[in-house]
PALUMVO-572969 format. One line per field, with one value per residue (C-alpha): residue in three letters; chain; y, x, z. Coordinates in steps of 0.001 Angstrom, whole numbers, plus 500000, padded with zeros to 6 digits. Each point is the difference from the previous one (the first is absolute). Last residue first. Layout:
// PALUMVO-572969
rest <- (ALA, ...)
kette <- (A, ...)
py <- (Y, ...)
px <- (X, ...)
pz <- (Z, ...)
// end
This chain:
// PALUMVO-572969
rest <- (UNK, UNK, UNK, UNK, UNK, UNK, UNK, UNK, UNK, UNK, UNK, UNK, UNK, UNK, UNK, UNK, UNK, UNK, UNK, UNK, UNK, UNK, UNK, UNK, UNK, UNK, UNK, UNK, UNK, UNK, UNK, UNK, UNK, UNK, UNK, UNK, UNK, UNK, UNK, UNK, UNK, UNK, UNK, UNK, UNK, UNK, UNK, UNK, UNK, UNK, UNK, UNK, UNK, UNK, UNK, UNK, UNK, UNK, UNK, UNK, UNK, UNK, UNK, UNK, UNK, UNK, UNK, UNK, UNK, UNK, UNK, UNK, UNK, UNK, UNK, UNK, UNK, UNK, UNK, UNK, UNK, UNK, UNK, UNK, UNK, UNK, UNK, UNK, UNK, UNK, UNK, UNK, UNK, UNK, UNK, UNK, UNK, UNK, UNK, UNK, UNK, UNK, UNK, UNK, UNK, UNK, UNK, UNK, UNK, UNK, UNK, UNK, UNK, UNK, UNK, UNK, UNK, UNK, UNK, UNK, UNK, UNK, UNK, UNK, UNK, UNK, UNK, UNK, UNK, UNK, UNK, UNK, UNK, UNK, UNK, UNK, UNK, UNK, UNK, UNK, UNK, UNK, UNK, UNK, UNK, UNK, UNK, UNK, UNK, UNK, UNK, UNK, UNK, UNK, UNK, UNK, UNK, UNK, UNK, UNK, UNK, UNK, UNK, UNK, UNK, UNK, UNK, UNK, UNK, UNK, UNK, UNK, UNK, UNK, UNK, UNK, UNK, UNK, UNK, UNK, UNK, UNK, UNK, UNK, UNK, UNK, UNK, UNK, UNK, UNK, UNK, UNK, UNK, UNK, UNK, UNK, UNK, UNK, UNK, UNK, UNK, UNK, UNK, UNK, UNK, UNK, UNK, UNK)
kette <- (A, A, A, A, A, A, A, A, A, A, A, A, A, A, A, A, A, A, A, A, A, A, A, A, A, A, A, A, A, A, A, A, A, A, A, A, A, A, A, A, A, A, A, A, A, A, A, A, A, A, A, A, A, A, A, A, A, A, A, A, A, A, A, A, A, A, A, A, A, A, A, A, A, A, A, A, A, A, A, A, A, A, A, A, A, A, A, A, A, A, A, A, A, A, A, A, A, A, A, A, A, A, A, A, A, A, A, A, A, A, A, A, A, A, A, A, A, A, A, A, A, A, A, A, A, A, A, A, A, A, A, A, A, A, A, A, A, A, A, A, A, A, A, A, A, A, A, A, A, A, A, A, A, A, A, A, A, A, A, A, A, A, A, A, A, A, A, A, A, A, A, A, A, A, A, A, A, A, A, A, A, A, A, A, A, A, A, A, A, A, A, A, A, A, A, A, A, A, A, A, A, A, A, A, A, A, A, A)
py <- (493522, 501309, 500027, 496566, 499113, 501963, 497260, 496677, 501826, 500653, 496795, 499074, 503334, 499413, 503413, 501126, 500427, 498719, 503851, 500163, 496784, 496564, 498270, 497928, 503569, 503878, 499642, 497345, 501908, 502887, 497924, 498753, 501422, 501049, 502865, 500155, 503202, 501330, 502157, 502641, 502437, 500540, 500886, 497253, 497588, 499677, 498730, 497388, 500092, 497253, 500438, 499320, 501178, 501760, 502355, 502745, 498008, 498549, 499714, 497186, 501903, 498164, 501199, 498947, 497297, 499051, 500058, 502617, 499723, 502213, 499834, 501503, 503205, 501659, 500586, 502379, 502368, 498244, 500049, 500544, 498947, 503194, 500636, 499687, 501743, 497990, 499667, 499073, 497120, 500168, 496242, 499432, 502993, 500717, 500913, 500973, 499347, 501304, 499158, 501653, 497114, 499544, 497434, 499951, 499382, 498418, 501165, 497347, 498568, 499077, 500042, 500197, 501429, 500122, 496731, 501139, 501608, 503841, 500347, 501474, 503596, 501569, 503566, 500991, 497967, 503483, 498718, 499181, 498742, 498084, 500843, 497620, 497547, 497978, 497393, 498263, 496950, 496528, 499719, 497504, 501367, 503456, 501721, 503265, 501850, 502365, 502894, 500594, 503379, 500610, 503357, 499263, 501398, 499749, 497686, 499780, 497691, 497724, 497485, 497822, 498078, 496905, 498577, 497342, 499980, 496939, 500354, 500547, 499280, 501568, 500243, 500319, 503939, 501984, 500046, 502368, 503417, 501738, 497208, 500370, 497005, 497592, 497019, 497806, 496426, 498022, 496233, 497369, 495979, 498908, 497151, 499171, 496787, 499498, 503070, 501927, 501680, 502157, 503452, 502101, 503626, 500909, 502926, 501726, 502244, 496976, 497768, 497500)
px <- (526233, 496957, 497442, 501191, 499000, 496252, 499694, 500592, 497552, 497540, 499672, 496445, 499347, 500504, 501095, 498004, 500586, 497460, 498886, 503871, 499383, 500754, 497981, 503184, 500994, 498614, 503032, 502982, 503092, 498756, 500302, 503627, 501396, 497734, 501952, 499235, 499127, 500026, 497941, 498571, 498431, 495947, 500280, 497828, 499190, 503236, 501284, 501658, 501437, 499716, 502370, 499605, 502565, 498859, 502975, 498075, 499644, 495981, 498716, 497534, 499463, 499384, 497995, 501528, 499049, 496134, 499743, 499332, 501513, 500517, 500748, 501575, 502066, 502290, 503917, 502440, 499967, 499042, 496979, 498936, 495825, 497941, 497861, 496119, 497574, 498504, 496373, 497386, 498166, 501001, 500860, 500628, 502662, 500534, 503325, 501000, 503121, 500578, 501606, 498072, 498190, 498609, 501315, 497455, 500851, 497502, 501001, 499086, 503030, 500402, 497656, 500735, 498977, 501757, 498458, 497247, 502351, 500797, 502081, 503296, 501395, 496232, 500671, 497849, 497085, 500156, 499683, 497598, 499804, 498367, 496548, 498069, 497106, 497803, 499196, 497885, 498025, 499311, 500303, 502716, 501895, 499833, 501384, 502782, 500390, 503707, 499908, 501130, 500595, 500716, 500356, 500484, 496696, 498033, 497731, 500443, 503137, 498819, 501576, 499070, 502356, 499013, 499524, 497833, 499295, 499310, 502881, 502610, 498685, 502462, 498107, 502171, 499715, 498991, 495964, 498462, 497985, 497243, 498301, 499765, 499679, 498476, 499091, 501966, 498639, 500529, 501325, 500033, 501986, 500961, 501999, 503530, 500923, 502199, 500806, 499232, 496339, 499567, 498036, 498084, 500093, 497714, 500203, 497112, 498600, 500190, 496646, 499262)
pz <- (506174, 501922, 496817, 499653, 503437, 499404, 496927, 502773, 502334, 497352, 498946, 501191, 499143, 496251, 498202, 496964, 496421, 497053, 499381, 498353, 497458, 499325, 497431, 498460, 498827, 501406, 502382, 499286, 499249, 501931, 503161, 499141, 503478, 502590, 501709, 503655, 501918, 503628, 502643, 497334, 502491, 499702, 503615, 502107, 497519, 499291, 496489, 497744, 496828, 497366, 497288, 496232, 496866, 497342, 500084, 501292, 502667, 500523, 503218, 502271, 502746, 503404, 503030, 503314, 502752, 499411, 496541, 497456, 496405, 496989, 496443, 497100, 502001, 497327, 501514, 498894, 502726, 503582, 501606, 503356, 500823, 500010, 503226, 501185, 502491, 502390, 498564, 502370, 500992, 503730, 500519, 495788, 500092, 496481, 498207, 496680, 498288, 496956, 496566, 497606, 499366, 503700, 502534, 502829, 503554, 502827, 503383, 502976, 500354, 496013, 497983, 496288, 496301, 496599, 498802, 497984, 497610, 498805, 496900, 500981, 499878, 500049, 500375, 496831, 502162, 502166, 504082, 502222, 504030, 502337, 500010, 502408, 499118, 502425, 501896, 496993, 501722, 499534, 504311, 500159, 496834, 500960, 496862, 500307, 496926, 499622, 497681, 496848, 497688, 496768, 497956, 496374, 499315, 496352, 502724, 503294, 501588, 502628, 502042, 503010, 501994, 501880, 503810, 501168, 503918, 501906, 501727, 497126, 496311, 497570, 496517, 497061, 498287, 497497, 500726, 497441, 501230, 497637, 500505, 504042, 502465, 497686, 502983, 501426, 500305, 502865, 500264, 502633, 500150, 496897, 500279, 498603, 501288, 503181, 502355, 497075, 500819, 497329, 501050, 496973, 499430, 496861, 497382, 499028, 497023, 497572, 501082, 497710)
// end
């Protein structure tokens, strides 16, 4: 069995399930772990790399690009480091979107950083605005804003909502009785996430 690969496989769903192609992707570097989904856009796979060397608690990541159509790595781009002692929330594989062209990368110490999938270069990245007395839990990229999940001082839950163009907090909603049923009935903060198919409904709260 075979544990230095991972495999891409198509599913047909237009009726049952069927498996239509698959490629294998080989080790790209031991020394660097895959902390990320997979985005496939165009043929293209996308996922962060990280790597933190040993007695170190310097890490950095870098964006890997897979051609799916030709069973091929692309290649790998630096896109940033930071000190792990500035870790405000523990990283997650789900921290990572495209949108427009620009793929964005929530880090754990609360960065944005941005990477131009057309040019495949880095474009710099920015600090999203936070206000005093709140602890980010969780985070989550979709295809209007990115939403914070926060904790008050208080202990009480709001879900804040950002641009992707500025970093600037564009509005907040308190979730009321959220800390009265986290970590019970096998509800937790990595279980938050904002349904797209609702999104329009959610961004008219926002407005009120």
């Amino acid at each position: 069995m075979e544990t230095d690969k991972s495999t891409f496989h198509e599913l047909n769903l237009n009726n049952k399930p069927t498996l239509q192609n698959g490629g294998n992707v080989k080790l790209i570097n031991e020394d660097w772990e895959v902390y990320s989904n997979i985005i496939i856009k165009n043929k293209l796979a996308y996922f962060i790399l990280y790597h933190t060397p040993e007695g170190s608690n310097d890490v950095s990541f870098k964006v890997a690009v897979f051609d799916v159509k030709k069973n091929k790595l692309k290649g790998e781009y630096l896109l940033g480091s930071y000190k792990s002692d500035d870790q405000l929330i523990p990283p997650n594989e789900k921290h990572f979107y495209i949108k427009n062209d620009i793929l964005y990368h929530f880090t754990a110490n609360s960065k944005i950083y941005k990477f131009n999938i057309k040019t495949m270069k880095p474009e710099g990245h920015f600090s999203l605005e936070q206000r005093k007395g709140t602890e980010v839990k969780f985070v989550y990229l979709n295809s209007d804003h990115i939403y914070l999940l926060n904790r008050k001082k208080s202990g009480a839950y709001e879900i804040s909502s950002y641009s992707y163009h500025t970093g600037k907090r564009l509005s907040s909603l308190e979730i009321r009785g959220l800390d009265k049923i986290l970590d019970k009935n096998h509800v937790f903060e990595y279980d938050f996430f904002m349904l797209e198919q609702n999104r329009n409904d959610v961004i008219n709260i926002f407005n009120k």
